[in-house]
C-alpha positions in Angstrom: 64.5 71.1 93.5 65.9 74.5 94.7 63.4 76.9 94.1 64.2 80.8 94.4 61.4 83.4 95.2 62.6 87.3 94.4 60.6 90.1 95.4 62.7 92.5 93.1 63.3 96.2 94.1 66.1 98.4 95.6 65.7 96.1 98.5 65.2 92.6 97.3 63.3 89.9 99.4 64.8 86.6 98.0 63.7 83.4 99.5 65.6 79.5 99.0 62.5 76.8 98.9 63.2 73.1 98.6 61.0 71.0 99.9 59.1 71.9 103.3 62.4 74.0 104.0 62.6 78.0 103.3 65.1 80.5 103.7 64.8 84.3 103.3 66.7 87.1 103.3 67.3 90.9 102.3 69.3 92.0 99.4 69.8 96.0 100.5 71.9 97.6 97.8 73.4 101.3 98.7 74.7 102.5 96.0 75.5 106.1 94.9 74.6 105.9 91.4 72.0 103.9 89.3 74.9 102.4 87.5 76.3 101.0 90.6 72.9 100.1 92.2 72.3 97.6 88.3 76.1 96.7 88.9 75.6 95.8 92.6 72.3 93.8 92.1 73.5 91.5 88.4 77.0 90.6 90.9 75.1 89.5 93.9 72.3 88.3 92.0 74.7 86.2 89.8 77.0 85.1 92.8 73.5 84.4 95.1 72.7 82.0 92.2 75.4 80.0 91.7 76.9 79.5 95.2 73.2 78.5 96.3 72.6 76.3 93.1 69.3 77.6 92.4 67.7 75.0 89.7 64.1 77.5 89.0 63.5 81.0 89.7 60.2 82.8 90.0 60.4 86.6 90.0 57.2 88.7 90.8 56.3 90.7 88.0 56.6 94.1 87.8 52.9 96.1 88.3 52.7 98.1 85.1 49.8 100.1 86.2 49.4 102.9 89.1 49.2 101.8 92.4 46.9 103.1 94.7 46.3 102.6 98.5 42.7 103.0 99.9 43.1 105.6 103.4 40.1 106.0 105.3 40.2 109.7 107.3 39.1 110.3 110.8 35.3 110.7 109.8 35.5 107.3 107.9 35.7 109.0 104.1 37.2 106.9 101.8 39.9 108.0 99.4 42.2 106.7 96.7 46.0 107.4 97.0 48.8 106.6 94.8 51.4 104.8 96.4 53.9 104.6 93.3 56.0 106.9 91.3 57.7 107.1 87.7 61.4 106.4 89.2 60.5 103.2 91.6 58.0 101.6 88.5 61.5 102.1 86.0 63.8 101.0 88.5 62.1 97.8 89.3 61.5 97.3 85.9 65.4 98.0 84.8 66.2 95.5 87.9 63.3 93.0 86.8 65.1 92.8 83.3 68.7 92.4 85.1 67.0 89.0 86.8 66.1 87.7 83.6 69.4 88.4 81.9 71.4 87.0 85.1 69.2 83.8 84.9 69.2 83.3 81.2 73.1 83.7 80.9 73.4 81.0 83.9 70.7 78.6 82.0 68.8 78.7 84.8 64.9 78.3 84.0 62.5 81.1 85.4 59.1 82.7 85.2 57.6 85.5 86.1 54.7 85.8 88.1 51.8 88.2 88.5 51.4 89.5 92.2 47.7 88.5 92.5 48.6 85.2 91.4 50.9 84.0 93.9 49.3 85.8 97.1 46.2 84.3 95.9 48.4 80.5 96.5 49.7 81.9 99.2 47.6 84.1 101.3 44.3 82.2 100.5 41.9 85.2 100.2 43.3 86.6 103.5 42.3 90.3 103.9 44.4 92.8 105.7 43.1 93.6 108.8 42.8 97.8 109.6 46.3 99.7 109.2 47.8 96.5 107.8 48.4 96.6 103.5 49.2 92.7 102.0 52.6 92.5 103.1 51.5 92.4 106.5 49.3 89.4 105.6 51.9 87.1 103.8 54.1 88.1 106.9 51.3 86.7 109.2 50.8 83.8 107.5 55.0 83.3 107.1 54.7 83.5 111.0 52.2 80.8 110.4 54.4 78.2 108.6 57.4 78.9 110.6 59.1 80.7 107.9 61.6 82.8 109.5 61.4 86.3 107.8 63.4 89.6 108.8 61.5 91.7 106.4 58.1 92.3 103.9 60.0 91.9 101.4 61.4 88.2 102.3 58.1 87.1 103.7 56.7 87.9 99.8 59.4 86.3 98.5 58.6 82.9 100.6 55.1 83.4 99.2 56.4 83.6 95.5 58.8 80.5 96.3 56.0 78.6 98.0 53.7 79.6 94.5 56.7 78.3 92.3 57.0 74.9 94.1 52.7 74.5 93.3 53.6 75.9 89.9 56.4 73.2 89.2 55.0 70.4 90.5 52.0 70.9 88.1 54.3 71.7 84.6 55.6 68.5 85.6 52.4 66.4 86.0 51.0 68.1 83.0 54.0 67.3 80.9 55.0 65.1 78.1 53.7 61.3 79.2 57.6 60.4 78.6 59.4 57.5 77.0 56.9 54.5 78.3 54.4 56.4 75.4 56.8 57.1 72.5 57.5 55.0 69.3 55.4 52.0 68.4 54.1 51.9 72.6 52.3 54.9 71.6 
């Protein structure tokens, strides 16, 4: 089955998983406008789609809440900063809802999937190590698997694509028993 992983933003990490094989890549849509940008993104989302004959998408859910990184200053204090804004949380949301309408109108099944879920599949518990944030650890462990990634954003989209193969694999061994337990067999 041809799985697609999409790390959805401005820049979006997609990556092709079927089987033990993986490719990744780097949507970068420039755009003048946010009308062009949502154009630009449903047409190569739409065309990426079809031409690749995607059969299941998983697209990382949007974080609804503030994002904060932990810095640590020169004398070791600890300190909370926000690392997200009003305009990038709407725009991946806008573009998060583009994915769904794009798959839906090609009948093409998909879920969405919490970030702590899939890097919890994929990145096992891994921490990052000083300077490093989580996208350097799904990188690291890409390097790991001999995934070939050019970006962040295609190394967590491998790790959402790697989650979505675990994640079909068990819908379909805790699905329906099939035909042999139907009728009067049942």
């Amino acid at each position: 089955m041809k799985i697609a992983g999409l790390d959805i933003a401005t820049n979006t990490g997609w990556c092709i998983a079927e089987g033990q094989s993986f490719e990744t890549g780097l949507f970068r849509n420039k755009s003048k406008s946010e009308a062009e940008r949502n154009y630009n993104f449903r047409r190569w989302l739409w065309g990426f789609l079809k031409i690749k004959e995607i059969e299941f998408v998983a697209i990382e859910e949007r974080i609804k809440g503030e994002m904060t990184k932990t810095e640590v200053d020169r004398f070791g204090r600890k300190s909370k900063k926000s690392i997200s804004n009003d305009s990038a949380k709407a725009t991946a949301a806008y573009l998060n809802g583009c994915a769904q309408e794009v798959c839906f109108s090609l009948s093409i099944p998909f879920v969405l999937v919490p970030v702590q879920t899939w890097r919890a599949a994929f990145n096992g518990g891994q921490k990052p190590a000083p300077g490093e944030d989580q996208k350097d650890v799904t990188r690291r462990i890409c390097e790991m698997m001999k995934i070939d990634v050019k970006s962040k954003d295609a190394a967590d989209a491998a790790g959402i694509a790697f989650w979505a193969q675990i994640h079909t694999k068990t819908e379909r061994l805790q699905g329906a028993a099939g035909p042999l337990f139907e009728g009067e067999a049942a």
